[in-house]
C-alpha positions in Angstrom: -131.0 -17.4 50.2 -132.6 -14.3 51.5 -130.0 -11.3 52.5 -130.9 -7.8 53.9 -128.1 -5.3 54.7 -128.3 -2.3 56.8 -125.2 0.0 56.8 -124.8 2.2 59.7 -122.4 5.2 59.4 -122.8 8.2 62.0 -126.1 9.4 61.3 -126.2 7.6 57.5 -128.3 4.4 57.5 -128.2 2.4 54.2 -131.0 -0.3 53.9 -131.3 -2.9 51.0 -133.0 -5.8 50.1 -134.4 -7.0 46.9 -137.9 -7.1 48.2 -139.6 -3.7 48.9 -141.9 -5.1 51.7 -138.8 -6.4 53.6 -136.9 -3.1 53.5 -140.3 -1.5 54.9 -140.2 -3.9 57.3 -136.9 -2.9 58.4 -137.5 1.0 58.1 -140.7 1.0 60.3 -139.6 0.4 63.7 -136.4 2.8 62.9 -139.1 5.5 61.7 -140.4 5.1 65.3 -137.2 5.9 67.1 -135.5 8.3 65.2 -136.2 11.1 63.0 -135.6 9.9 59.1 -135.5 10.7 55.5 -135.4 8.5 52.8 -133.2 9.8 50.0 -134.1 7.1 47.2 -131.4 5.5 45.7 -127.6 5.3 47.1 -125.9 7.5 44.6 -122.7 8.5 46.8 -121.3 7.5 50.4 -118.6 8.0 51.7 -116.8 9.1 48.5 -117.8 6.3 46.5 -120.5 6.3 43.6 -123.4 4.3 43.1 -124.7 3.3 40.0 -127.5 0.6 39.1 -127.7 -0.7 35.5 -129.0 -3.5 33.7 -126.6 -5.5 34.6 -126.1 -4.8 38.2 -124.9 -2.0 40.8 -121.2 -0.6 40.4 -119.3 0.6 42.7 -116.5 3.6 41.6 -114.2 6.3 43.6 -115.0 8.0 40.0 -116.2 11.8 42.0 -113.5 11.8 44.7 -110.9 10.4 41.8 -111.6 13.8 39.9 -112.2 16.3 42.6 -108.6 15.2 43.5 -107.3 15.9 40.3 -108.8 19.7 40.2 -107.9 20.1 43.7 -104.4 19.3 42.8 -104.7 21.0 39.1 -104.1 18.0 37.4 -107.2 17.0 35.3 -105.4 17.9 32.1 -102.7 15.5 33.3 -101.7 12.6 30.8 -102.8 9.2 32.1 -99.7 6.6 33.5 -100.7 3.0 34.6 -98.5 2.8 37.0 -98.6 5.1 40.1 -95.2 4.5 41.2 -91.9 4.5 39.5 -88.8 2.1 40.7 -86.1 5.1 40.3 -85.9 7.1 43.9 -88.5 9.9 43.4 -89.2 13.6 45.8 -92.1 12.6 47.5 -93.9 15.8 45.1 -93.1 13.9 42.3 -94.3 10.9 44.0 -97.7 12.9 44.7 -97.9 13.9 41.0 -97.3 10.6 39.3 -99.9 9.2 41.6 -102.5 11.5 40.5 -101.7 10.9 36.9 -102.2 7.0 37.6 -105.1 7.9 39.2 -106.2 9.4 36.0 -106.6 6.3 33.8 -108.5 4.7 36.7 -111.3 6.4 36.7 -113.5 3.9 35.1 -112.7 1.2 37.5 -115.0 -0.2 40.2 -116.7 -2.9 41.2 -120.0 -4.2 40.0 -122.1 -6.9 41.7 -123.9 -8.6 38.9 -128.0 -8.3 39.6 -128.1 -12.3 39.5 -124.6 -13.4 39.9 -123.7 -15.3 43.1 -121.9 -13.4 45.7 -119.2 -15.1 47.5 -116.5 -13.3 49.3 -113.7 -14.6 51.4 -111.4 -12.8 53.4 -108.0 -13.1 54.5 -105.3 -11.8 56.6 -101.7 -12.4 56.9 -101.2 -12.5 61.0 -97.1 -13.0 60.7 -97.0 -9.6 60.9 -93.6 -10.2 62.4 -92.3 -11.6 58.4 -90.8 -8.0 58.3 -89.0 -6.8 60.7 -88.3 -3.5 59.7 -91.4 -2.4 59.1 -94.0 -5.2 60.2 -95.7 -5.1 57.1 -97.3 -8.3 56.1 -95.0 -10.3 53.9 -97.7 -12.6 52.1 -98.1 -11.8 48.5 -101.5 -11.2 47.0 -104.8 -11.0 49.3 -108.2 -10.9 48.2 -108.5 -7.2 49.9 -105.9 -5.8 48.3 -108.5 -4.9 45.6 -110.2 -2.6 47.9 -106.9 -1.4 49.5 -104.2 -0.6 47.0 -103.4 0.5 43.4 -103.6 -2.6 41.1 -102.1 -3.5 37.8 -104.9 -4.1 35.5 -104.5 -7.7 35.6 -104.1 -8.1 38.6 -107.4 -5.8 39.4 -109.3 -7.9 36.6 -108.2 -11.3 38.5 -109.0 -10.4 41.7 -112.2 -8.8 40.9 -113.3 -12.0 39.2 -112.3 -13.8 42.8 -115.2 -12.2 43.7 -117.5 -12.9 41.1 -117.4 -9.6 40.1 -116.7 -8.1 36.2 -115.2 -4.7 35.5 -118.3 -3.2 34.0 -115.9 -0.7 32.2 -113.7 -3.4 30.4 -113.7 -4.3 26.7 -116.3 -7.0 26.3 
């Protein structure tokens, strides 16, 4: 199966396609209408990193992780693994123990293996009405929640694989 996918963000346009011709193809008539510059490489968008390896392309918050960490003069903070504690918490605290989680996650991402099958299903919980008080969705695990909240490392490493993804920053 033949994919090309063209990312369109304000005035950010990410092409990519394993054959070179193809994304040509698909950068000549934009050429004509607009004004463009081809950068090389994705390396960063939209606060996430880029990186191509052997093995793939992996995706990481790793930059924004750490510029949050100087910004809020924690990056000599101790690593926790969990951002959250059970006990009732100021929300500074709250702010602080979240950084410090986000601390030991700065090697996680997502990598898309170079010649791994890529399947990804979605889903959404519609009963939105399964909590009254706040309308949150009541179902327990999704397959977005890897993109959308903090993880326990199992739980990351499961639904990572899901996607037929590997954590190119675990223990082999």
């Amino acid at each position: 199966m033949k994919l090309s996918v063209l990312i369109v963000y304000v005035d950010y346009i990410i092409v990519t396609d394993d054959d070179p011709e193809e994304i040509y193809r698909l950068k000549s008539p934009l050429a004509k209408e607009f004004e463009i510059k081809d950068v090389g490489n994705l390396r960063y968008f939209l606060g996430m990193e880029v990186a191509r390896s052997k093995e793939g392309i992996s995706v990481t918050q790793r930059k924004y992780t750490l510029d949050l960490l100087k910004d809020t003069g924690m990056t000599g903070c101790k690593p926790i693994k969990t951002p959250m504690d059970p006990s009732q918490e100021s929300h500074m605290e709250a702010i602080l123990r979240i950084s410090s989680y986000l601390k030991i996650t700065l090697g996680k991402g997502l990598i898309f293996k170079k010649n791994g099958e890529l399947h990804v299903e979605a889903y959404r919980d519609a009963d939105w009405a399964g909590s009254i008080k706040d309308r949150r969705s009541t179902i327990g695990q999704q397959l977005a929640d890897v993109f959308t909240k903090e993880l326990s490392n199992t739980m990351f490493d499961f639904m990572v694989s899901k996607l037929g993804m590997h954590n190119m920053y675990a223990p082999a």
